[in-house]
C-alpha atoms as a printed R data frame, in Angstrom:
    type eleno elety resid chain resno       x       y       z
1   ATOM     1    CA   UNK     A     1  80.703 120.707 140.165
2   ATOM     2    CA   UNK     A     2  84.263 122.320 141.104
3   ATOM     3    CA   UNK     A     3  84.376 120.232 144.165
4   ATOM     4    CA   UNK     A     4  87.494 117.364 144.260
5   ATOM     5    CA   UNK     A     5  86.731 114.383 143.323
6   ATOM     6    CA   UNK     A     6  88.429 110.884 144.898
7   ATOM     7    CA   UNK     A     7  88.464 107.547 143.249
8   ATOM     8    CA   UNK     A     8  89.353 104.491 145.111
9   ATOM     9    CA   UNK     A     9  89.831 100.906 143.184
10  ATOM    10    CA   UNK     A    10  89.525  97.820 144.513
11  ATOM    11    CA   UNK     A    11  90.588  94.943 142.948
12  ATOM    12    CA   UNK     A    12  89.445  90.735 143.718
13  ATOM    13    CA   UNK     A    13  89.908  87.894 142.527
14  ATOM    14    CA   UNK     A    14  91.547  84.711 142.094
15  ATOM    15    CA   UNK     A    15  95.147  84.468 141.294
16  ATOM    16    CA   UNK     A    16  96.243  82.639 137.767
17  ATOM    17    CA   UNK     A    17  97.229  78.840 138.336
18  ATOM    18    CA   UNK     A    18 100.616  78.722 139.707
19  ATOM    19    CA   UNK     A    19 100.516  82.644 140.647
20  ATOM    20    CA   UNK     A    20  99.299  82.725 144.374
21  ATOM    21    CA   UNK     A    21 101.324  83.547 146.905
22  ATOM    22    CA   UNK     A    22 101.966  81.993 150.111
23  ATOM    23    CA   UNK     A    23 100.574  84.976 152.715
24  ATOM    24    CA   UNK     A    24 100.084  84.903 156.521
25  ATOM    25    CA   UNK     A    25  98.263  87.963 158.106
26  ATOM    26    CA   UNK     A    26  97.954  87.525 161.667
27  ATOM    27    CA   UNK     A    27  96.852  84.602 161.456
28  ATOM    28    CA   UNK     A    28  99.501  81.344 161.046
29  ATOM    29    CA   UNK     A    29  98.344  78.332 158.684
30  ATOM    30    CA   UNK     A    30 100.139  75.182 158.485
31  ATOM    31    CA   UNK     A    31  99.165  72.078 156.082
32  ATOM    32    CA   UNK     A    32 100.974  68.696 156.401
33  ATOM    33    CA   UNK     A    33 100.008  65.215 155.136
34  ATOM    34    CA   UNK     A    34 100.559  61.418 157.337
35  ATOM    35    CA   UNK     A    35  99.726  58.326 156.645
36  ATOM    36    CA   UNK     A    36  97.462  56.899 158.691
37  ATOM    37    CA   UNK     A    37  99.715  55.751 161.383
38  ATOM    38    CA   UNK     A    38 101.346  59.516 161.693
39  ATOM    39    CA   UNK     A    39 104.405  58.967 159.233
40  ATOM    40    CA   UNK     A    40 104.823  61.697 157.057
41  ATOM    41    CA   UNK     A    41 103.590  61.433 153.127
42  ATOM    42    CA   UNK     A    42 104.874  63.762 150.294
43  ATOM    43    CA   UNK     A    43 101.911  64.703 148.247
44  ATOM    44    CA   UNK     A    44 103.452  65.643 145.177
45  ATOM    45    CA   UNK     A    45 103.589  62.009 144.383
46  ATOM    46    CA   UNK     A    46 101.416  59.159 146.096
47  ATOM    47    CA   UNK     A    47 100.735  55.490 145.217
48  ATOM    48    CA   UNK     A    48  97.363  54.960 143.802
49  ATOM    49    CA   UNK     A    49  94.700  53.453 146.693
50  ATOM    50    CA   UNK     A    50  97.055  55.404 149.141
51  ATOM    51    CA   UNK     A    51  95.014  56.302 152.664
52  ATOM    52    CA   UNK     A    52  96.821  59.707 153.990
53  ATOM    53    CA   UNK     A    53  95.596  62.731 156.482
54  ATOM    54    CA   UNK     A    54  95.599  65.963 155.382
55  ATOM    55    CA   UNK     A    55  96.127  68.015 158.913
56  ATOM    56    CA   UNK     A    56  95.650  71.834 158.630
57  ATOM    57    CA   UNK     A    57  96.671  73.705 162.165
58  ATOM    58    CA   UNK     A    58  95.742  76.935 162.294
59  ATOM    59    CA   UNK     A    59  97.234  79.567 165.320
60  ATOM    60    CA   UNK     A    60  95.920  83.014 166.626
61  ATOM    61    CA   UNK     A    61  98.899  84.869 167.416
62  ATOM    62    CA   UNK     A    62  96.656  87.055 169.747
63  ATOM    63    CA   UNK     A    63  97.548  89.937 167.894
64  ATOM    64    CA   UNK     A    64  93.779  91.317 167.604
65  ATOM    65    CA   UNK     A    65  92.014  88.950 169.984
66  ATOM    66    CA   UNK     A    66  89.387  86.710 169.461
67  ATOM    67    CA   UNK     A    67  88.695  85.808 165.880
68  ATOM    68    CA   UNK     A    68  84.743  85.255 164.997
69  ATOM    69    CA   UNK     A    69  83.945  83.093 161.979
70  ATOM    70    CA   UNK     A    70  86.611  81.635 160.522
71  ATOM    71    CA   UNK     A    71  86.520  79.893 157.389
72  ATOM    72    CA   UNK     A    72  88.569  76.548 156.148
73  ATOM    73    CA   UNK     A    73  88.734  76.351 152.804
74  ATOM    74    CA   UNK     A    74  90.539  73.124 151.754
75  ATOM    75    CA   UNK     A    75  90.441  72.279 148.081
76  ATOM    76    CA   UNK     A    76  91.739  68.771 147.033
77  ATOM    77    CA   UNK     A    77  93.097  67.549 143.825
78  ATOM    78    CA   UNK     A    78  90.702  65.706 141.336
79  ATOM    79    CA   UNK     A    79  92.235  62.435 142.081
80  ATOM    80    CA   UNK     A    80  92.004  62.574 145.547
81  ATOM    81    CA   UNK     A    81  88.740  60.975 147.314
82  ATOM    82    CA   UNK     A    82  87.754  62.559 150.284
83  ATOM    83    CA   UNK     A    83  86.583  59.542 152.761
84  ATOM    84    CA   UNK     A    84  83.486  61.162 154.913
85  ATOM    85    CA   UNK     A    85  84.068  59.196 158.292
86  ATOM    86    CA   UNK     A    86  80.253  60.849 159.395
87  ATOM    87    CA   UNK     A    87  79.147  58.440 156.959
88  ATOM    88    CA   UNK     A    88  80.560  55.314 158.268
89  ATOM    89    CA   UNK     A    89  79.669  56.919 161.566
90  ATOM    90    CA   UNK     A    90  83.680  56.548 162.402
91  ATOM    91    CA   UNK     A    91  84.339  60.296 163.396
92  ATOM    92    CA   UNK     A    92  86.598  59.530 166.372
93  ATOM    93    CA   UNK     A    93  89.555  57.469 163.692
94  ATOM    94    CA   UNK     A    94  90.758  60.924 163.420
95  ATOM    95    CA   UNK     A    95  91.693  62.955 166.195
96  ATOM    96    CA   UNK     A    96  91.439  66.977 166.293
97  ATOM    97    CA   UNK     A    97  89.048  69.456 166.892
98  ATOM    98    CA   UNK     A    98  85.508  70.146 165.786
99  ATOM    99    CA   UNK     A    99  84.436  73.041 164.416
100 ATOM   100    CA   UNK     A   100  81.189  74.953 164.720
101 ATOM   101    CA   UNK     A   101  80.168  73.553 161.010
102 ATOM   102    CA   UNK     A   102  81.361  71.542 158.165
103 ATOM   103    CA   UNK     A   103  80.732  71.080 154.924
104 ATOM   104    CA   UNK     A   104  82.152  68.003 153.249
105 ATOM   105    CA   UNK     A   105  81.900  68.503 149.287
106 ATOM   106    CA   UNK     A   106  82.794  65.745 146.546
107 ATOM   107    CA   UNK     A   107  86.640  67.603 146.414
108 ATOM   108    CA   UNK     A   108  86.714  70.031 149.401
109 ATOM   109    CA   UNK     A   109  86.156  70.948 153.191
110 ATOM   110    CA   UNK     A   110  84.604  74.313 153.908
111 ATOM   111    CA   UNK     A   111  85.243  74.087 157.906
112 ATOM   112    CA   UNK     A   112  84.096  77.262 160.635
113 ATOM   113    CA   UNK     A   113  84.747  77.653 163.549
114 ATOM   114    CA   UNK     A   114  86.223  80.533 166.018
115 ATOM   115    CA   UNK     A   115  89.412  81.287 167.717
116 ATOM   116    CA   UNK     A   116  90.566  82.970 170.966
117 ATOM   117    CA   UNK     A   117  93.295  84.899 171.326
118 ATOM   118    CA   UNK     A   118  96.859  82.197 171.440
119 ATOM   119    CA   UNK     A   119  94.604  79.283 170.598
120 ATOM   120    CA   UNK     A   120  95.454  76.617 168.118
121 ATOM   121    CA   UNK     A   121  92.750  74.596 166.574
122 ATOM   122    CA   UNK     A   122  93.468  71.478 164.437
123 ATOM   123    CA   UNK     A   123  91.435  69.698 161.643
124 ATOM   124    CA   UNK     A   124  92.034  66.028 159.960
125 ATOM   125    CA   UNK     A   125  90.551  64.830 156.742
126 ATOM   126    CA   UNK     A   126  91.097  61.375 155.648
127 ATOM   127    CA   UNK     A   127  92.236  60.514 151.830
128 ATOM   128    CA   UNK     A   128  92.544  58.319 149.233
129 ATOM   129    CA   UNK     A   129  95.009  58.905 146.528
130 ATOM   130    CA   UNK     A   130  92.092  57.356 144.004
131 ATOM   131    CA   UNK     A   131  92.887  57.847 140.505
132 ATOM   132    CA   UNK     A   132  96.753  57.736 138.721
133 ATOM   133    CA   UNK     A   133  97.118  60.979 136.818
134 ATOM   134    CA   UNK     A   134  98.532  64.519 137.107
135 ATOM   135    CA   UNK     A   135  96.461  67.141 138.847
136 ATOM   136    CA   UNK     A   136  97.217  70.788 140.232
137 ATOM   137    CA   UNK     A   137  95.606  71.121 144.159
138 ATOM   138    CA   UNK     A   138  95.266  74.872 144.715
139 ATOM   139    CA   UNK     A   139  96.128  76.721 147.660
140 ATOM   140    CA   UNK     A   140  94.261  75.716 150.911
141 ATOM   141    CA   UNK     A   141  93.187  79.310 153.161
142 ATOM   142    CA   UNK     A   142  91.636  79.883 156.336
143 ATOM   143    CA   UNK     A   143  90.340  84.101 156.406
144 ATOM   144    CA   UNK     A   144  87.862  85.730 158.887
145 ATOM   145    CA   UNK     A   145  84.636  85.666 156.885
146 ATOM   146    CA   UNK     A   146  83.457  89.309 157.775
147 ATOM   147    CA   UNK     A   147  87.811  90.862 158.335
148 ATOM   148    CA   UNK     A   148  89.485  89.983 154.895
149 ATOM   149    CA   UNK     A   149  92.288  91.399 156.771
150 ATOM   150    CA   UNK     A   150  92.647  88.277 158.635
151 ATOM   151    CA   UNK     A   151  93.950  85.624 156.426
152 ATOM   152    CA   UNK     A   152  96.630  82.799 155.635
153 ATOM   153    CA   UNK     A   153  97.123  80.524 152.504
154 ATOM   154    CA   UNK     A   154  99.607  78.091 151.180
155 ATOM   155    CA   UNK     A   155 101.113  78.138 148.200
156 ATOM   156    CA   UNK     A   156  99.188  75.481 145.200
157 ATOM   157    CA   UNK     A   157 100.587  72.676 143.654
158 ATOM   158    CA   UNK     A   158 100.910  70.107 141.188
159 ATOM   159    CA   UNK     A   159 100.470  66.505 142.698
160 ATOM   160    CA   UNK     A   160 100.667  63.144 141.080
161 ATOM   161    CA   UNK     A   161  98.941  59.947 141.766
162 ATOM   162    CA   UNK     A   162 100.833  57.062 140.316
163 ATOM   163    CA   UNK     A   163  99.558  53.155 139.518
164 ATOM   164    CA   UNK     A   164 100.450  50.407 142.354
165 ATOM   165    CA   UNK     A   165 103.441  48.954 141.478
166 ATOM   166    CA   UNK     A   166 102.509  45.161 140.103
167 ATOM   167    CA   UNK     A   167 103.708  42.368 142.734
């Protein structure tokens, strides 16, 4: 036919290693790793057999109200262990909140939950730096499952386990 014609491309996908970007669209991530007494841990480099926290905070600014279905995605390095307190039945070692459902995975933490408007909402995983070696942990991102305009991610990167020292 004569009649105009519109195209519209959408591109998705994941980003090359080292490529991503660290993004926040209203919505505010923030990642930060303790030892198990609250000290903080760098974890570019950790001693193998290391116990740490991995503590992800996530903030509504209230910009668009109450956010339905969030999604956690927190992907650890290869040579981290994730310890599954449900299993030892010792939930309450870590402190934060609970979220609607969790799925604990050999090396991540797919966590849901909602958010009202100015709310913060906190979630703890315990870990063991397990085996010495080099390994690349990519970016950990929270996003409204059904609003893919609602969305925050840190930036991946390369981590480091490293033997015990001998004594």
């Amino acid at each position: 036919s004569k009649g105009t014609l519109f195209v519209r491309i959408i591109a998705e996908g994941t980003p090359a290693r080292g490529n991503e970007l660290e993004e926040e669209n209203s919505l505010k991530l923030d990642v930060v790793y303790s030892d198990t007494d609250g000290g903080p841990v760098d974890p570019t480099k950790l001693e193998q057999g290391k116990e740490f926290v991995a503590t992800v905070t996530i903030t509504n600014p209230g910009l668009r109200g109450q956010y339905k279905n969030m999604a956690l995605n927190h992907i650890f390095p290869s040579g981290w262990e994730i310890n599954n307190l449900r299993l030892d039945e010792a939930e309450d070692r870590l402190k934060g909140d609970v979220p609607t459902y969790q799925d604990i995975r050999d090396d991540r933490v797919y966590s849901y939950f909602d958010i009202a408007p100015g709310q913060r909402k906190t979630f703890k995983v315990l870990l063991t730096a397990g085996y010495a070696g080099t390994y690349y942990m990519p970016s950990v991102t929270c996003e409204a499952m059904y609003d893919h305009s609602i969305y925050a991610r840190k930036k991946a990167q390369i981590v480091e386990v490293v033997k015990r020292a001998a004594q």
